[in-house]
N, C-alpha and C positions, 0 to 999 in steps of 0.2 A: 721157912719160905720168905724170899723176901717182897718184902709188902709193893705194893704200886703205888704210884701216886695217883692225882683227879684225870691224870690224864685217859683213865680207862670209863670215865663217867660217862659219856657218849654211846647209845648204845648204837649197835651196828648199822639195824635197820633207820637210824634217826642222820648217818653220816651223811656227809652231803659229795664227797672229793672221790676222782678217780681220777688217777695221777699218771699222765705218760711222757718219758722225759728220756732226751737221745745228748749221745755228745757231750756227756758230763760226769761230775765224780762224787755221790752219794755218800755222807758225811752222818760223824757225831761231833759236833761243837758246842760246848757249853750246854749241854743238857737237851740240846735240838738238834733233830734230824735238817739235814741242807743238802743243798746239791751247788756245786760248782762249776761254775761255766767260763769258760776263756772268750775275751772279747779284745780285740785289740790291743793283746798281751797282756787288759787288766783282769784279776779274778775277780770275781762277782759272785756275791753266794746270796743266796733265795732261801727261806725257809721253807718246811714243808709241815703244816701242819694236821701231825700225824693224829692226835686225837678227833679228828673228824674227817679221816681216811678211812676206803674199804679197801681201794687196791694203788698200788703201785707197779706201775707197767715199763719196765729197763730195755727201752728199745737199744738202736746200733750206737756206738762208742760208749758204751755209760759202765761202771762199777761201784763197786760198793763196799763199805769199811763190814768188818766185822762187828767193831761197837755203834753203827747204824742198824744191823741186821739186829740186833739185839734188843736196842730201844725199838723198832718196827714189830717184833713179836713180842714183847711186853703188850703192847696194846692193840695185839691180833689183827694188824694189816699185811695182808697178802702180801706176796714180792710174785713177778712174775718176770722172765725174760721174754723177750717178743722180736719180731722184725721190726724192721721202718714200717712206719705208719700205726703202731701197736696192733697190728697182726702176724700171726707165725707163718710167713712167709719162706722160712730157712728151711731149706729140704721136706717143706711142707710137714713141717712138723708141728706140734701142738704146742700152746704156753706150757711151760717148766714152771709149775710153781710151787715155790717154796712154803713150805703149810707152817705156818709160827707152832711150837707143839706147849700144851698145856694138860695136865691131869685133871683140869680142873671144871674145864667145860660140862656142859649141863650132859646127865645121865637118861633122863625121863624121855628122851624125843629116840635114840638110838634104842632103848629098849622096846618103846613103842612099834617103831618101825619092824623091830624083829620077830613082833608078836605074829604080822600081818605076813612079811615078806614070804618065807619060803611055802603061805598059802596060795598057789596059783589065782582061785578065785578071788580071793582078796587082793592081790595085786594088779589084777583085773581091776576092779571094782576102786583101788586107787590112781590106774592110770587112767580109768573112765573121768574121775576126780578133777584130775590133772585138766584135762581137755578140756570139759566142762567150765572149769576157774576161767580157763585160758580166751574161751569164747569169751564169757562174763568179763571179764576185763576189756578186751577189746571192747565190747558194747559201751561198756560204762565208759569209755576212758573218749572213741569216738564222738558219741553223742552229746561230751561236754567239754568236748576242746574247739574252743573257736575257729585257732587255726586251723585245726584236720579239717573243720567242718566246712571251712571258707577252700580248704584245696579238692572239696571232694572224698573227704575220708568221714561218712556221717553215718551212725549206725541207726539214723531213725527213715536211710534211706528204705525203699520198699524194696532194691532189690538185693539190697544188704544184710537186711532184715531176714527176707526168707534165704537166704543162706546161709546164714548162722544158724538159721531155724532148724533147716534142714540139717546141720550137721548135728546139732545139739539131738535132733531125733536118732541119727544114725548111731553114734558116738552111746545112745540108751539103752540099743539092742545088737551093739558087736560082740560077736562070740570072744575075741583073742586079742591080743596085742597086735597081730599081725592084720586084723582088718582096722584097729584103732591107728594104725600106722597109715595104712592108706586111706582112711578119711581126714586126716592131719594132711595127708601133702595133698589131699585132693582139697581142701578149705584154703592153703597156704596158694596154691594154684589157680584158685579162682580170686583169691585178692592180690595177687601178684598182677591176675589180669585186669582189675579193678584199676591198681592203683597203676598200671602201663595206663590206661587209658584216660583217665584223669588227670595225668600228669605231663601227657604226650609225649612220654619215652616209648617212641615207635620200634616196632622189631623184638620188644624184650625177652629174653630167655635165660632162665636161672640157671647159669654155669659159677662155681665157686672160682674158677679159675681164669675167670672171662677178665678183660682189663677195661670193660667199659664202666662208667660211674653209677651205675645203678649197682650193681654186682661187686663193685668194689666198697659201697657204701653199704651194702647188705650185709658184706663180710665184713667190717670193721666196726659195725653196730650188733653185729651179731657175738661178737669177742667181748665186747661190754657188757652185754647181759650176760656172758657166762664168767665173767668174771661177778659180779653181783652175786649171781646164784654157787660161784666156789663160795664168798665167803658167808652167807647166806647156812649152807649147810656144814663148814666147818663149825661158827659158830653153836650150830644145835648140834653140833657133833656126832654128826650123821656121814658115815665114808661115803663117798663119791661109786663106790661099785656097786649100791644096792638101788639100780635102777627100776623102775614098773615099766618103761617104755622101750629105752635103747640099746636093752641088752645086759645080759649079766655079766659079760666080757670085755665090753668095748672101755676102752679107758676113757674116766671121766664122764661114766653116763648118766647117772643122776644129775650132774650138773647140765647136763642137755634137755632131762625131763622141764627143769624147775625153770634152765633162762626161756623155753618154750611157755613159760605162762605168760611173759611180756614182749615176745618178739612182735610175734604179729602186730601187736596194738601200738607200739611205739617206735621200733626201729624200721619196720617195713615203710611206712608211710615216707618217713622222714628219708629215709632212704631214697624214695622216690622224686621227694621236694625237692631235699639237695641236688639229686642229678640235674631236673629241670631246671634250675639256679645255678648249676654250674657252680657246687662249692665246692672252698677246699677242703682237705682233711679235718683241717681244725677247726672253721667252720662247724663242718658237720657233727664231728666229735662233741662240739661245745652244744650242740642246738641236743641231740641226744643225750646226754648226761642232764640239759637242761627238763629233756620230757621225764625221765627216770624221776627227777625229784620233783617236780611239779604233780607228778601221778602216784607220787607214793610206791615205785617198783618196789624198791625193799621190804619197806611193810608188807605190801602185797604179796612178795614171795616168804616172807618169813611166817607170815599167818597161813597163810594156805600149807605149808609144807609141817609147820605145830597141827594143825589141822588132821591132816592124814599121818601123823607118826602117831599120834594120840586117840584117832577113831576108835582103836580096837584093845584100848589099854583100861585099864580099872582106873587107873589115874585120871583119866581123858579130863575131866569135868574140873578137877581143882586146877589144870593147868592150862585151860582155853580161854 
């Protein structure tokens, strides 16, 4: 096998970089991944550095060398193709993504998970998990960011408070997946309306396909967390089909359970700001990559998700 270099030192959840790049041509020079850009017929090449990459997002005009793709899955960063603005925009179809493949990946978290999955009631019992994190974060993440707190996004508010309260009760005695699903869009639904009013984006109404900024910010922060959570679960090398929430069928639905631990708390909000600021894509893009690491997303999902593959394993305990 041939060995790696330092460059795999960096572990996933510690990366900092989420790369989206249009118009250019995706390179191996001199031992580094580049991208190439034409500027008034001069070439101009940019490094990209991939040891402290989770993903790489190839929106409209871009490609890619073969011995780039190669050095990018040495050190298991995602490739994904996407529309302009890194959303799947193109016949409303999903990110394509290229999964780096290794034998080598960790064994303990996918056996875990299989101990649990085809028990209905335990998978219950791990989507309740799920939800549960998902509040707890929001909480935590609200109540200690200055900014949320100065726009209105404060979880020590009181009517914030018994909201989450309330869901966290409901969320303790749902029978099914199918009523955990409607107390999720019914908690998602009341801070949508929170944060319409807070932020006086009057009229709001969650359409994916809608082209105002609220909505268009939601879906483009929304694509970042599930990017996070692809490589989040490649990593512990856990397939993306064996969801607790969204379905045994739906493609890519474990990656919908796990980016749902940090939407609410991070992308919703911001989502909101930007609108009321009137920012641009990149703006926005930048200010949310900047919550992801300032809040530890990754950790956050990478622990929670070791958590529940390991609850029900004889192992559990050496590797928590």
């Amino acid at each position: 096998m041939e060995q790696l270099s330092d460059l795999k030192a960096i572990l996933h959840s510690k990366r900092a970089n989420i790369y989206y790049l249009e118009k250019c041509r995706v390179m191996q020079k001199d031992g580094r991944v580049l991208y190439l850009s034409e500027a008034n017929k001069e070439h101009q090449y940019w490094n990209i550095p991939i040891a402290n990459t989770t993903c790489l997002l190839l929106g409209t005009g871009t490609s890619i060398t073969q011995a780039a793709m190669r050095m990018l899955a040495q050190v298991g960063v995602l490739v994904g193709f996407c529309g302009s603005g890194a959303t799947p925009l193109l016949m409303a179809n999903e990110i394509e993504w290229l999964t780096p493949q290794s034998e080598y990946r960790p064994t303990e978290y996918i056996q875990g998970w299989m101990r649990f999955w085809f028990d209905e009631d335990k998978r219950l019992e791990a989507a309740k998990r799920f939800q549960t994190e998902r509040i707890n974060f929001l909480e935590k993440v609200w109540a200690k960011d200055r900014e949320l707190s100065f726009e209105g996004f404060d979880s020590t508010n009181d009517d914030i408070k018994k909201m989450l309260q309330n869901a966290r009760d409901t969320i303790g005695i749902a029978p099914s997946v199918g009523k955990l699903l409607q107390i999720e869009a019914d908690l998602t639904k009341r801070l949508y309306k929170h944060a319409a009013k807070v932020t006086g984006v009057s009229g709001f109404v969650r359409e994916h396909n809608s082209a105002d900024l609220a909505n268009d910010f939601l879906n483009h922060g929304n694509y970042l967390a599930y990017g996070l959570a692809a490589t989040t679960l490649w990593v512990l090398g856990i397939p993306h089909g064996f969801a607790v929430m969204h379905g045994k069928t739906r493609r890519g639905a474990l990656v919908f359970d796990v980016a749902d631990l940090i939407k609410d708390a991070l992308v919703l909000p911001w989502a909101f700001i930007a609108a009321k600021e009137r920012m641009d894509e990149n703006g926005f893009r930048a200010q949310c990559l900047q919550a992801f690491v300032k809040h530890g997303a990754m950790d956050f999902m990478f622990n929670r998700v070791k958590e529940v593959a390991l609850a029900h394993s004889d192992i559990g305990e050496e590797f928590s």
